[in-house]
C-alpha positions as CSV (number, residue, x, y, z in Angstrom):
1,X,-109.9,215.7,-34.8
2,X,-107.9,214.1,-37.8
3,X,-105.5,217.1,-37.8
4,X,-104.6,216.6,-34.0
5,X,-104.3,213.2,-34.1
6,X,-102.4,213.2,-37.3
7,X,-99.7,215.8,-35.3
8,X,-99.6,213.8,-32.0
9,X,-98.6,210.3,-34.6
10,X,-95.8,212.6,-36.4
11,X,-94.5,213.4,-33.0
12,X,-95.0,210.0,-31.8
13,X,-93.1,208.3,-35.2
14,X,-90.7,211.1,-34.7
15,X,-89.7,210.4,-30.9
16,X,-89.9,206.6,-30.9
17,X,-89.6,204.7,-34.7
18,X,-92.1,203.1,-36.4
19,X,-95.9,202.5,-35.6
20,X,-98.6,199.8,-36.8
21,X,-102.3,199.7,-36.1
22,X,-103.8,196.8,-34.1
23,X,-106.4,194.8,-35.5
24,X,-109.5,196.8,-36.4
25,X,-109.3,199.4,-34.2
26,X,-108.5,202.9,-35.4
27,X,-107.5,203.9,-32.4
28,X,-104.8,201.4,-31.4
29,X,-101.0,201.4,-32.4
30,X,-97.7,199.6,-31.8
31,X,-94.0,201.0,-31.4
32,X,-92.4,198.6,-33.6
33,X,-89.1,198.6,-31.9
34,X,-90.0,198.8,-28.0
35,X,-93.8,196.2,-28.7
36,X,-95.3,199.7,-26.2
37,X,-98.8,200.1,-27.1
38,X,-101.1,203.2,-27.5
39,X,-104.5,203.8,-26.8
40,X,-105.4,207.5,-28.6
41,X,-108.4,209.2,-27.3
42,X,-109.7,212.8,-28.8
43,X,-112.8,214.9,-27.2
44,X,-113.5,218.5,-28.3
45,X,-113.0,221.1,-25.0
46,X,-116.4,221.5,-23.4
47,X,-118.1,223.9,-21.0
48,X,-115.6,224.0,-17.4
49,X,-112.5,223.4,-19.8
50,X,-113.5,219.7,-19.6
51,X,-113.4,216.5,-22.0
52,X,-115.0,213.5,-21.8
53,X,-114.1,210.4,-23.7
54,X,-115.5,206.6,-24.0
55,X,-112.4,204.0,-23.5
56,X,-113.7,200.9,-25.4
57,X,-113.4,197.9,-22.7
58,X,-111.9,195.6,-25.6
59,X,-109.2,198.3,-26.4
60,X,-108.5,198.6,-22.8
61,X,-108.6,194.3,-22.6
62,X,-105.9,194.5,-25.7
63,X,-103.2,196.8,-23.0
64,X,-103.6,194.4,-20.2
65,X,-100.5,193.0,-18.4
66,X,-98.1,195.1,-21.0
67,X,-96.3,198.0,-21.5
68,X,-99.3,200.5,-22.9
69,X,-100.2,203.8,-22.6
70,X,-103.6,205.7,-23.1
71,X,-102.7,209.3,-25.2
72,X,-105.6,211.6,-24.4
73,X,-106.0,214.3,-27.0
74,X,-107.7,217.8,-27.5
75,X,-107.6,221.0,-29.5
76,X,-105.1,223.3,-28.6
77,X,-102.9,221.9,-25.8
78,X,-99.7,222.2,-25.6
79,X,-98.0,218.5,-24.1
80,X,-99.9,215.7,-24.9
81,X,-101.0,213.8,-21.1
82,X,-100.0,210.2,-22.2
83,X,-101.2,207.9,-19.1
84,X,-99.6,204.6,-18.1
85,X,-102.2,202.1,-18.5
86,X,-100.6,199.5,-16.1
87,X,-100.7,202.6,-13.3
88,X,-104.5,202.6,-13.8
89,X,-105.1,198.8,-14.8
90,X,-106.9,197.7,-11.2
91,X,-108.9,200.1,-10.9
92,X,-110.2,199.8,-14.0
93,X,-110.7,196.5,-13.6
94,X,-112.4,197.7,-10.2
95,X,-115.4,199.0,-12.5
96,X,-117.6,197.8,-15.0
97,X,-118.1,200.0,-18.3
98,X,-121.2,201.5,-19.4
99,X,-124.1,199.4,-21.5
100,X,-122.6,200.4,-24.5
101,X,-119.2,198.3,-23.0
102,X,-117.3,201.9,-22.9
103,X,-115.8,203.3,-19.7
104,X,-116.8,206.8,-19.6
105,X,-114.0,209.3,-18.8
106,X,-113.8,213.0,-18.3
107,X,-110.8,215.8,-17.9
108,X,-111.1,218.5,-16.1
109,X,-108.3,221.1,-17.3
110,X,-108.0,223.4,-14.1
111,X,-105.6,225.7,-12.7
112,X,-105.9,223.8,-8.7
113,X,-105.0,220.7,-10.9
114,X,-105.4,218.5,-13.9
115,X,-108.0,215.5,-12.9
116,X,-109.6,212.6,-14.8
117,X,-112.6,211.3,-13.9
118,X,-113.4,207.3,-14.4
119,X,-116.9,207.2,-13.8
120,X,-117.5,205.4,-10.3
121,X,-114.0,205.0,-9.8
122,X,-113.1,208.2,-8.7
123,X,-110.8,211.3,-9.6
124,X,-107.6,211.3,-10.0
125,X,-105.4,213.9,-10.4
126,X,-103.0,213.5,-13.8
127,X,-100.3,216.2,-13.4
128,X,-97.1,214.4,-13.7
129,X,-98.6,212.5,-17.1
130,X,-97.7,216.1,-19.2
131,X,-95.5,215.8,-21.8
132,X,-92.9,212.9,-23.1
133,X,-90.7,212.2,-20.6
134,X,-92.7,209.8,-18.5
135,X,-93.2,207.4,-21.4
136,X,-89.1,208.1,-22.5
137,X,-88.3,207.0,-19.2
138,X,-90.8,203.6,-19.2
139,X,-90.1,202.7,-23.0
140,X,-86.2,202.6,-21.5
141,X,-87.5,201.2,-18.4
142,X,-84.9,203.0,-16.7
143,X,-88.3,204.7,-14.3
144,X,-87.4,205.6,-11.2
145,X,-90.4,206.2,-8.6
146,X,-90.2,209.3,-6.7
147,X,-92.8,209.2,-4.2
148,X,-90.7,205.9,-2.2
149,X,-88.2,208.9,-1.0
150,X,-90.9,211.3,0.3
151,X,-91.9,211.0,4.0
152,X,-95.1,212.0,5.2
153,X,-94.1,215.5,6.1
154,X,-92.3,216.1,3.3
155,X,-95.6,215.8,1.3
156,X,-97.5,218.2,3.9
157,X,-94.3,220.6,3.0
158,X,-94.5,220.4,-0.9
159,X,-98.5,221.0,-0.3
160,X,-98.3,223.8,2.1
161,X,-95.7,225.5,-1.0
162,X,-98.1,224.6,-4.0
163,X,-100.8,226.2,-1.8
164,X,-98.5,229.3,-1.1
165,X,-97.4,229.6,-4.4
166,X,-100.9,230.3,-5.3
167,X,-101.3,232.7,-3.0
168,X,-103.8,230.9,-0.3
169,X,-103.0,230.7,3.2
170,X,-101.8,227.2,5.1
171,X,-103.1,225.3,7.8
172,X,-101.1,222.7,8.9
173,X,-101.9,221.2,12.4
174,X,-99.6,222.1,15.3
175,X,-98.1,219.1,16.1
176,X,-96.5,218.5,12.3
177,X,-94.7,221.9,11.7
178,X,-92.2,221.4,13.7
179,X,-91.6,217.9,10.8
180,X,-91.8,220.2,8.1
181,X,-88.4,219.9,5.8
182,X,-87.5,223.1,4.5
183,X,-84.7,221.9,3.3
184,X,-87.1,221.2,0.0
185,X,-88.3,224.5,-0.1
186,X,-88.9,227.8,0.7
187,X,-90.2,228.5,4.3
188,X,-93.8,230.1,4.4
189,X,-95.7,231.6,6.9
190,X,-98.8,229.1,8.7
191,X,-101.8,230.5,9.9
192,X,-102.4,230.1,13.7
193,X,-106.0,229.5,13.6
194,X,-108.9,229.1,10.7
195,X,-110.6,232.3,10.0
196,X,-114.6,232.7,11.0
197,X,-117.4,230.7,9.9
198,X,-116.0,227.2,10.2
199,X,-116.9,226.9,13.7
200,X,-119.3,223.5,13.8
201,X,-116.3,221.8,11.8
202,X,-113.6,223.0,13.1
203,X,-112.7,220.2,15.5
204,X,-112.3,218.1,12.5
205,X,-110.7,220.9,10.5
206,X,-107.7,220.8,12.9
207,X,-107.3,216.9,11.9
208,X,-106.7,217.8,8.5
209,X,-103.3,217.5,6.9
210,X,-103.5,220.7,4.9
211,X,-106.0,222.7,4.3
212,X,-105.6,226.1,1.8
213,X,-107.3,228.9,2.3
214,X,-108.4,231.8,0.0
215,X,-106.2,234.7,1.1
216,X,-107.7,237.3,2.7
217,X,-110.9,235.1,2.8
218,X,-112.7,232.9,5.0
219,X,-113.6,230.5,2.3
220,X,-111.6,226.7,2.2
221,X,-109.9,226.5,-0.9
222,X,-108.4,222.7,-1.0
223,X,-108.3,220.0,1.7
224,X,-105.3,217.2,1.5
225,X,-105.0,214.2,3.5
226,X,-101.6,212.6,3.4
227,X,-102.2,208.4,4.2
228,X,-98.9,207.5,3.9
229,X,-99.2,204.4,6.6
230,X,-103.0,205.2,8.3
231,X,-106.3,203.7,6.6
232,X,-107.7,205.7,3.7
233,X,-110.6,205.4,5.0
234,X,-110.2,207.4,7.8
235,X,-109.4,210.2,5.9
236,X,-112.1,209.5,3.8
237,X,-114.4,209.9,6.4
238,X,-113.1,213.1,7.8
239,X,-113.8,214.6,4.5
240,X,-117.3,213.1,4.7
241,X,-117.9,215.0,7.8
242,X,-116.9,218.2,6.9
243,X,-119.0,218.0,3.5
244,X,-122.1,216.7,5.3
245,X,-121.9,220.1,7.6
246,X,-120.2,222.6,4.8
247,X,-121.4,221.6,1.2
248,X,-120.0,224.6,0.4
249,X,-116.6,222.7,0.0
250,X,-115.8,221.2,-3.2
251,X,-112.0,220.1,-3.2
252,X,-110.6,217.4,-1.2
253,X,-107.9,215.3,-1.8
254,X,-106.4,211.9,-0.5
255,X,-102.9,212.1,-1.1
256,X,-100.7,208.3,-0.7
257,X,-98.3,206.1,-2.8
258,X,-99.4,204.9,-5.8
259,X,-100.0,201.0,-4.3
260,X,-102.4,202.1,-3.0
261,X,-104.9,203.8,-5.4
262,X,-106.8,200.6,-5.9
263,X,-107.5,200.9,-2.4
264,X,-108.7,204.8,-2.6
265,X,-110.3,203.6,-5.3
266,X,-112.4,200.6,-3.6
267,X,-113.1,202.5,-0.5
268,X,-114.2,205.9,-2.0
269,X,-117.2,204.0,-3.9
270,X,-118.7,203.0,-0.6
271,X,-122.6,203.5,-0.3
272,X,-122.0,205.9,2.5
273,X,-119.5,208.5,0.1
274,X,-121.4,208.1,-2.9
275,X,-125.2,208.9,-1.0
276,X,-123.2,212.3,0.1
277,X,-121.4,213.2,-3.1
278,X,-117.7,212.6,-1.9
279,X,-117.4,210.0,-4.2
280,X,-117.7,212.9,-7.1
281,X,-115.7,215.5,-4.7
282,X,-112.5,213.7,-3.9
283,X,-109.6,213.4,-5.8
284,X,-106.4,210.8,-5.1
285,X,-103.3,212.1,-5.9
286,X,-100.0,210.4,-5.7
287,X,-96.7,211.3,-4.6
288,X,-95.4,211.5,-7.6
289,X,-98.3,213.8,-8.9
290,X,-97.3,216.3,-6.1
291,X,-93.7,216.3,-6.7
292,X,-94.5,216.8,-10.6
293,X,-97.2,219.8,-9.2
294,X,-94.5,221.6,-7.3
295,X,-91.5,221.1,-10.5
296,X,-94.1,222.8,-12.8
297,X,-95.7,225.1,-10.6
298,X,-92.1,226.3,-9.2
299,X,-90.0,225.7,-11.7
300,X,-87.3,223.8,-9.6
301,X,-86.2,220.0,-9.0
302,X,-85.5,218.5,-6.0
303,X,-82.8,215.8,-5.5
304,X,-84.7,212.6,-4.3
């Protein structure tokens, strides 16, 4: 662990000046010439390319209300995933730690998408958090956020080309291709109807924003719901449906802006999704995240 954390502070020291420890902790620093703090976190990889880590809730009270940023670290990767703690800040808040006062905290490093887990918050999906840039741009608070320029449908397009671009097959529902902008990207092809053995769900199935599905296959890859002005919690309970009747799904998404990730947050901890096992299931993504997906994943930038 010393050796990676040693690298990420050269690289740190190296990009942005100067850095002091806080207090006691060994795990807390300061940019001398921007005041930003850092929170640095290491976990070994573990079984399912995941890490889990324990965010002490004093650290976490010491980044309240300022520019701070939690660096989580592991062996071998390749961009450090540096989190803005003020992006995260309610729903932290929204939770209490564990007995021993940490907040436990897992990644799961996955090709369908990098997600951390805050236990009985929720998953969230941590994409556009790869790499320097995102703390460059806040440090020179010259941040722009992308996700105020995307409509509804454009979201549902960017999804249905993520989804294509790893080669599953798109549902979208009739009624919002013809709102598709392909001015964003490149066309692709949308299945007419779900393929067999999703019968008893697939009145709700039809509801869904976009659904991926293996190609080829009959099994549901992905399910995203895009709330960009409806309740969450409608969404939320159309993916409860679906799980109650096909347990055999195990990705669904809600997909909104990032004000409102407190509220995914809030209402995906209802007794009702955690007796089921949505709460554990369902991921929140922002706009921003699914811009950042597509750049990576396609290699191109859109002007927003």
């Amino acid at each position: 662990m010393s050796s990676v954390k040693h690298n990420f502070l050269e690289q740190l020291a190296a990009k942005f000046g100067r850095l002091k420890k806080i207090g006691k902790s060994q795990s807390l620093y300061q940019l001398e010439d921007s005041s930003a703090l850092i929170y640095i976190r290491y976990s070994k990889v573990h079984s399912r390319n995941s890490c889990f880590y324990g965010l002490r809730s004093e650290d976490l009270h010491e980044l309240e209300g300022k520019l701070s940023f939690i660096c989580f670290l592991w062996e071998g990767q390749q961009e450090p995933l540096i989190l803005p703690f003020p992006d995260y800040e309610d729903v932290f808040q929204s939770v209490s730690p564990a007995s021993d006062g940490q907040y436990k905290v897992q990644l799961y490093l996955q090709e369908e998408g990098n997600e951390l887990y805050i236990a009985r918050a929720g998953r969230f999906n941590v994409d556009s958090y790869f790499g320097w840039e995102g703390m460059h741009k806040q440090i020179e608070t010259v941040e722009s956020k992308v996700d105020v320029s995307f409509s509804h449908y454009q979201i549902q397009t960017f999804l249905g080309a993520i989804g294509k671009a790893k080669e599953c097959d798109i549902w979208i529902p009739q009624n919002d291709r013809g709102l598709l902008d392909w001015s964003l990207v490149k066309p692709f092809s949308i299945r007419p109807t779900f393929p067999p053995g999703h019968e008893r769900i697939e009145f709700i199935l039809r509801e869904i924003d976009v659904v991926w599905i293996q190609k080829g296959g009959n099994n549901l890859r992905a399910l995203y719901e895009v709330e960009h002005s409806t309740p969450v919690y409608s969404g939320l309970l159309r993916f409860n449906d679906i799980f109650l009747l096909s347990p055999e799904i195990q990705r669904f998404a809600i997909v909104s802006n990032e004000s409102r990730r407190s509220v995914f947050s809030r209402q995906i901890n209802r007794p009702t999704f955690r007796v089921s096992g949505l709460s554990e299931l369902c991921t929140f993504f922002e706009y921003s995240n699914v811009y950042s997906w597509y750049q990576r994943l396609l290699g191109e930038k859109i002007e927003v």
